[in-house]
C-alpha positions in Angstrom: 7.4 -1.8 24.6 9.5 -1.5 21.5 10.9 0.7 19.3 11.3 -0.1 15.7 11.8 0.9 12.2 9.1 0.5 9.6 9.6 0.6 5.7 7.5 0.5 3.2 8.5 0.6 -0.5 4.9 1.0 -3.0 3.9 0.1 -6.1 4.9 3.8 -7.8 8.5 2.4 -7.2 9.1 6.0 -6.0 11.1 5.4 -3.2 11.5 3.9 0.5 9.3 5.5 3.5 10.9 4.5 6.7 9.6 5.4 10.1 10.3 5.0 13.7 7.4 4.3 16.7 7.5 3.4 20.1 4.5 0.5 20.3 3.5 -2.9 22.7 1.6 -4.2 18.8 -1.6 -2.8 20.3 -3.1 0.5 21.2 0.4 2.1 22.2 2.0 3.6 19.4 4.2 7.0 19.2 5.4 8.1 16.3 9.2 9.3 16.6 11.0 10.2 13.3 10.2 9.8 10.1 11.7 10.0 6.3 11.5 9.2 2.8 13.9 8.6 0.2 13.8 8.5 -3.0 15.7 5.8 -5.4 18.0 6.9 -8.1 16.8 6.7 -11.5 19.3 3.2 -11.9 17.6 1.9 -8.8 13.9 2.4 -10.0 14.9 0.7 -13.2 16.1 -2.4 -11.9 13.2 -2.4 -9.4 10.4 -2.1 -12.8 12.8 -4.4 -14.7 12.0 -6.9 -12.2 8.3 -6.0 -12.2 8.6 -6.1 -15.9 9.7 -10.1 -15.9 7.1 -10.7 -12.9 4.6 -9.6 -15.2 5.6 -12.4 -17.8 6.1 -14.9 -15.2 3.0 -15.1 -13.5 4.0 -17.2 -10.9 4.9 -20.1 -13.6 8.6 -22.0 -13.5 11.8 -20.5 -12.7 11.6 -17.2 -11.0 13.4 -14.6 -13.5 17.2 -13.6 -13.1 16.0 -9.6 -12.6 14.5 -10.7 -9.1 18.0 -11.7 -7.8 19.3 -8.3 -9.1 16.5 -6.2 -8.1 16.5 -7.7 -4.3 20.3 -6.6 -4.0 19.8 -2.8 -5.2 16.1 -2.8 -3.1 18.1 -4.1 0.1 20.7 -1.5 -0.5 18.6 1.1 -0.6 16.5 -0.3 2.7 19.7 -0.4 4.0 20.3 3.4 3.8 16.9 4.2 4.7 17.2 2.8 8.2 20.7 4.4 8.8 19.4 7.4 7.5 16.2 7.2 9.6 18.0 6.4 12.6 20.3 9.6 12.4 17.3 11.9 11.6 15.8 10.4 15.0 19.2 11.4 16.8 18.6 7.9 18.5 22.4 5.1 18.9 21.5 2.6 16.3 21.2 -0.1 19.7 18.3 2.0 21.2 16.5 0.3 17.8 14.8 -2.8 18.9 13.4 -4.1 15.4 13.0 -3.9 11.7 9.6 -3.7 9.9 10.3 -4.6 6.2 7.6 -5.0 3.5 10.3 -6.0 0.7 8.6 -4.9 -3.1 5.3 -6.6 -4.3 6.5 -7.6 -7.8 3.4 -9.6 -8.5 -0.2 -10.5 -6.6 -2.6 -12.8 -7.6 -5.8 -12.4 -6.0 -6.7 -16.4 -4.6 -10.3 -18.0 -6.3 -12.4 -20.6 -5.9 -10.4 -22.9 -7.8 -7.2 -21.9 -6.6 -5.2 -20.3 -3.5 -3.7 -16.8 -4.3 -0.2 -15.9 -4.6 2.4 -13.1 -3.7 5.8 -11.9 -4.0 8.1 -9.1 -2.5 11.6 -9.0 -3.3 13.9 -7.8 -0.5 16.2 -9.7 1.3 15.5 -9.9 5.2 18.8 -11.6 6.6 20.7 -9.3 4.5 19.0 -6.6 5.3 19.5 -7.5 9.4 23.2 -8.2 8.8 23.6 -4.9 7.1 22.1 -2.4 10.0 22.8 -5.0 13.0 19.3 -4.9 14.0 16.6 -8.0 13.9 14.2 -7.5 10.5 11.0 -8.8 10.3 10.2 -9.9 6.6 7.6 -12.1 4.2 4.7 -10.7 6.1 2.0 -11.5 3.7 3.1 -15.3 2.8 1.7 -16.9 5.8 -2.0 -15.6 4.4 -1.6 -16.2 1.4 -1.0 -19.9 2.1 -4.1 -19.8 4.4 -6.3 -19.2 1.9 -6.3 -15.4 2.1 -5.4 -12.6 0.2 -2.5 -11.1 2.1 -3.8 -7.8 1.8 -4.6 -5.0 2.6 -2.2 -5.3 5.7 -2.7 -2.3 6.9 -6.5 -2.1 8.3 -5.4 -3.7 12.0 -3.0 -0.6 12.5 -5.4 1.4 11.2 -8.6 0.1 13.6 -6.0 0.5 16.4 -5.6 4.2 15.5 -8.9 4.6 15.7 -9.5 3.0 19.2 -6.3 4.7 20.8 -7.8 8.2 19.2 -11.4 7.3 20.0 -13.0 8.3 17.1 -16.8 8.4 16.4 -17.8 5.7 14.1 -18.0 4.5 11.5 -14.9 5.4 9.6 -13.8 4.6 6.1 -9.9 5.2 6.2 -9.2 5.5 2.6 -5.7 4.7 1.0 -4.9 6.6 -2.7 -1.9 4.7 -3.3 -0.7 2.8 -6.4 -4.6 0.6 -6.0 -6.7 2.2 -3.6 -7.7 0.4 -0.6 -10.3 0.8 2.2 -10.4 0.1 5.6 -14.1 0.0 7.5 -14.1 1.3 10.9 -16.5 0.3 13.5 -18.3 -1.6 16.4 -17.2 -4.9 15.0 -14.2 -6.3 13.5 -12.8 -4.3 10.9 -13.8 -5.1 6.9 -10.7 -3.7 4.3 -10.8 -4.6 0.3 -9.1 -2.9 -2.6 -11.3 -0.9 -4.4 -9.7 -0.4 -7.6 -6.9 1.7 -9.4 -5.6 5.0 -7.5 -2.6 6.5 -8.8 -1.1 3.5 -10.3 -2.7 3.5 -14.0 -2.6 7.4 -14.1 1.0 7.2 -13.3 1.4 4.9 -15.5 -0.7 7.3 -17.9 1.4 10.2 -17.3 4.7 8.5 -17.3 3.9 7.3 -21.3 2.3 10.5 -22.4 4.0 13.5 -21.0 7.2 11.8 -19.4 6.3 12.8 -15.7 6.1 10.3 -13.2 3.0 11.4 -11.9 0.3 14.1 -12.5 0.9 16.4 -9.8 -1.7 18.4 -8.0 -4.0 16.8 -10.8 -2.9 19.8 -13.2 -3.3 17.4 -16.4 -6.6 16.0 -15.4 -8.0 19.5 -14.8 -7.2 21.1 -18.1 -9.4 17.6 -19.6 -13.0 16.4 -19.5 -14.1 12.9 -19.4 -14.8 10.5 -21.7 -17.6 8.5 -20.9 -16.7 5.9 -23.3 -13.7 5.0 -22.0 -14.8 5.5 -18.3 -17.8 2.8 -19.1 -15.3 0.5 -20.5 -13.0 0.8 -17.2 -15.8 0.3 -15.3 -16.7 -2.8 -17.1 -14.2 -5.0 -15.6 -15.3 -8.3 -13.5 -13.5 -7.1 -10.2 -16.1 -4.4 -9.0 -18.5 -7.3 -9.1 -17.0 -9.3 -6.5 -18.0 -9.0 -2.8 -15.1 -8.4 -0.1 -12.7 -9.0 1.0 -11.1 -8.8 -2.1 -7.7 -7.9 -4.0 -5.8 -6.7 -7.0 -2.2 -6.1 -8.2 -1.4 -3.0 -10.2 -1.1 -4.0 -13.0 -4.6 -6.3 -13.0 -6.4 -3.3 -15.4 -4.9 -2.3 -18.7 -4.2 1.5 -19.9 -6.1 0.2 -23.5 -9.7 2.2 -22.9 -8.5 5.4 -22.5 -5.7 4.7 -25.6 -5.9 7.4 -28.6 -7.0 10.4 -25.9 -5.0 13.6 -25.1 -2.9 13.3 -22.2 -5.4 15.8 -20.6 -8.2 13.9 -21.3 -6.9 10.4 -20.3 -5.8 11.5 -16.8 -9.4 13.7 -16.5 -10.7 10.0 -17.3 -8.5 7.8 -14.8 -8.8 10.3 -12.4 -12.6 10.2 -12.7 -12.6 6.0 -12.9 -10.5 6.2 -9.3 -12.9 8.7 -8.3 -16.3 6.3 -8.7 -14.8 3.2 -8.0 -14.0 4.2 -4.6 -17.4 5.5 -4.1 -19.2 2.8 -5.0 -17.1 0.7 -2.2 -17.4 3.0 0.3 -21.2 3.4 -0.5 -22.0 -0.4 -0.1 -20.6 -0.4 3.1 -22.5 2.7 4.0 -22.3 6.2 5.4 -19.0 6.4 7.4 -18.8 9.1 10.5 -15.6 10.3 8.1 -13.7 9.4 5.6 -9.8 9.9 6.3 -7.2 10.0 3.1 -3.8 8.6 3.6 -1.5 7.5 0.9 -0.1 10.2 -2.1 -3.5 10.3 -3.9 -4.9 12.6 -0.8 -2.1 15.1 -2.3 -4.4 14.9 -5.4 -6.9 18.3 -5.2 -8.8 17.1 -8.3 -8.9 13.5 -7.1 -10.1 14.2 -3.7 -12.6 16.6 -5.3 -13.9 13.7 -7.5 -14.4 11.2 -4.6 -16.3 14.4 -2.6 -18.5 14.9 -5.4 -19.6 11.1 -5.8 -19.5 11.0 -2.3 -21.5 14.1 -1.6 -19.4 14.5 1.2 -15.1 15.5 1.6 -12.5 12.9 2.4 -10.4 14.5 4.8 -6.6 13.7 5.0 -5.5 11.8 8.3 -3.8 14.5 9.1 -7.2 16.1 10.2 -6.7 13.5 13.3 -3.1 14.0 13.5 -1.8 10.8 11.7 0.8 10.5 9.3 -0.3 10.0 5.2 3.4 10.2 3.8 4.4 7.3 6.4 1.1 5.4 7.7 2.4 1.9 5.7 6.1 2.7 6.8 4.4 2.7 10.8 1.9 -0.2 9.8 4.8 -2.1 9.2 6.8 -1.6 12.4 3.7 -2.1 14.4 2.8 -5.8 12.4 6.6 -6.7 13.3 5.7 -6.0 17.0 2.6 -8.3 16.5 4.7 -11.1 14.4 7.2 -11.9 17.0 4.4 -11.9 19.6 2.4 -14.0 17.7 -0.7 -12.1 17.5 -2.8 -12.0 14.3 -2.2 -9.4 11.2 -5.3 -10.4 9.7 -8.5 -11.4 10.0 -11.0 -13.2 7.8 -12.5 -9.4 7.6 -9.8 -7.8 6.3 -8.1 -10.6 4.1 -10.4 -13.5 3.8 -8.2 -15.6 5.7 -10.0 -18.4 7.6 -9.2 -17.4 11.5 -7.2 -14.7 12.3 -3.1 -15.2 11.3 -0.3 -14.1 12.2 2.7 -13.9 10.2 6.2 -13.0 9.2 9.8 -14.2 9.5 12.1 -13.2 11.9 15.8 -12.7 10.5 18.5 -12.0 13.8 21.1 -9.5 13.1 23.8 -12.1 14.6 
């Protein structure tokens, strides 16, 4: 049995979720203490500059000089987050056994036929262990990646063991409305995840450019606009929903140009709607799910969870209905795959990632 610290840092670049549990890497897992904290406005600018130059990288000769910078400030503030973590838990900092750490996806490319795929987080695991004087866990998705697989989503094997502990009826389609929205497939047999499209990322990204908020909360800008079918065809258009599982995207793989030239209200109304149907049409071709359980920021989205019921014909309830954790399900997933990385024992499966046998993964970085 350990217990360990998870953190998770998403694509919104909103801020670091760090969690403590109590797990063996399998079906034990208590949840202990919990927080999130935001960065500071300098912080989450270094962290998109970085994203920024990933974007005109794409994975071709040097790395950029805004990695090195954006790893210091991003290990800083992981640094915090497990300090801060540990004193909301009331636990001695030596009771803490491991470090989960996801680092910051800068860029993703999905692997093809013609070519493996390719992935990088900033974030700085020896640092990181050296800083808190606790053993981090690190690089969790590279060891897939160079498999074959798409090193994501990482999540669906904490998920599926959820779902056994709890002994839910299913199937179950556990749904995460993050930046891209990913699902996990819940069942008999071994567990089938896939990113479904856009979530929050491109209506962020909407809202960010058009109004100056980071986000449209409680959907209160898509409700005051109406559709336009024009742009949702053209959104709808694009090669990825075409592809069978599993399957992958980064953020920043779809473009804000359809919905260009709308109101604010009716661009968000739109995005909302193109998240809405995209996860639909996944979760329909997989089939009629038992439930289907919300985690991620998106479930916090009335108007976006009211789309998906509508297409769906049927609510997605957040995992909080079952009593698990949407602010800090990565932030736990994390902890619980550094469990099963020094153990050995797989992260993913050629079900979840595409990965030819299952894989483990992850570097281990001792605090002394």
């Amino acid at each position: 049995m350990y217990r360990v610290i998870g953190l998770m840092s998403g694509t919104s670049l909103d801020g670091v979720d760090a969690a403590v549990i109590e797990t063996d890497g399998g079906m034990w897992i208590t949840p202990l203490a919990g927080t999130e904290q935001p960065y500071s406005n300098a912080e989450r600018a270094r962290l998109q500059a970085a994203v920024n130059a990933a974007l005109k990288w794409k994975f071709d000769g040097e790395e950029p000089p805004e990695f090195a910078d954006a790893e210091r400030a991003l290990t800083e503030a992981h640094a915090r987050a497990v300090k801060g973590v540990i004193a909301s838990a009331g636990l001695p900092a030596d009771d803490i056994d491991l470090v989960g750490f996801h680092g910051q996806t800068v860029l993703h490319r999905a692997p093809t036929p013609e070519r493996r795929g390719a992935t990088r987080q900033i974030g700085n695991g020896p640092a990181l262990a050296k800083a808190v004087g606790i053993d981090v866990v690190y690089d969790m998705r590279s060891a897939d990646i160079a498999a074959g697989g798409h090193g994501a989503p990482l999540a669906t094997l904490y998920h599926e063991a959820l779902f056994r502990r709890d002994k839910l009826d299913g199937p179950v389609a556990v749904l995460n409305l993050g930046g891209v929205a990913n699902v996990s497939w819940l069942g008999a047999g071994d567990p089938v995840a896939f990113d479904t499209g856009p979530a929050s990322g491109l209506l962020d990204a909407w809202c960010e450019q058009t109004i100056g908020e980071s986000c449209d909360r409680n959907g209160a800008l898509a409700a005051r606009g109406t559709v336009n079918a024009a742009a949702l065809s053209q959104l709808m258009n694009h090669p990825y929903f075409a592809l069978p599982p599993p399957k992958s995207l980064d953020r920043w793989d779809f473009s804000l140009d359809p919905v260009r030239g709308l109101s604010p209200e009716d661009g968000a109304a739109t995005l909302t709607a193109f998240t809405a149907q995209t996860v639909a049409d996944a979760i329909l071709r997989m089939g009629r799910p038992e439930r289907i359980l919300a985690t991620g920021g998106g479930r916090k989205n009335p108007v976006m969870m009211a789309a998906i019921a509508e297409r769906l014909d049927r609510p997605a309830e957040p995992v909080e209905a079952v009593n698990w954790n949407g602010d800090l399900m990565e932030a736990q997933a994390f902890a619980w795959l550094a469990v099963r990385s020094i153990k050995g024992l797989p992260l993913s499966l050629p079900s979840t990632t595409g990965v030819p046998e299952p894989m483990t993964g992850g570097r281990l970085a001792k605090a002394v």
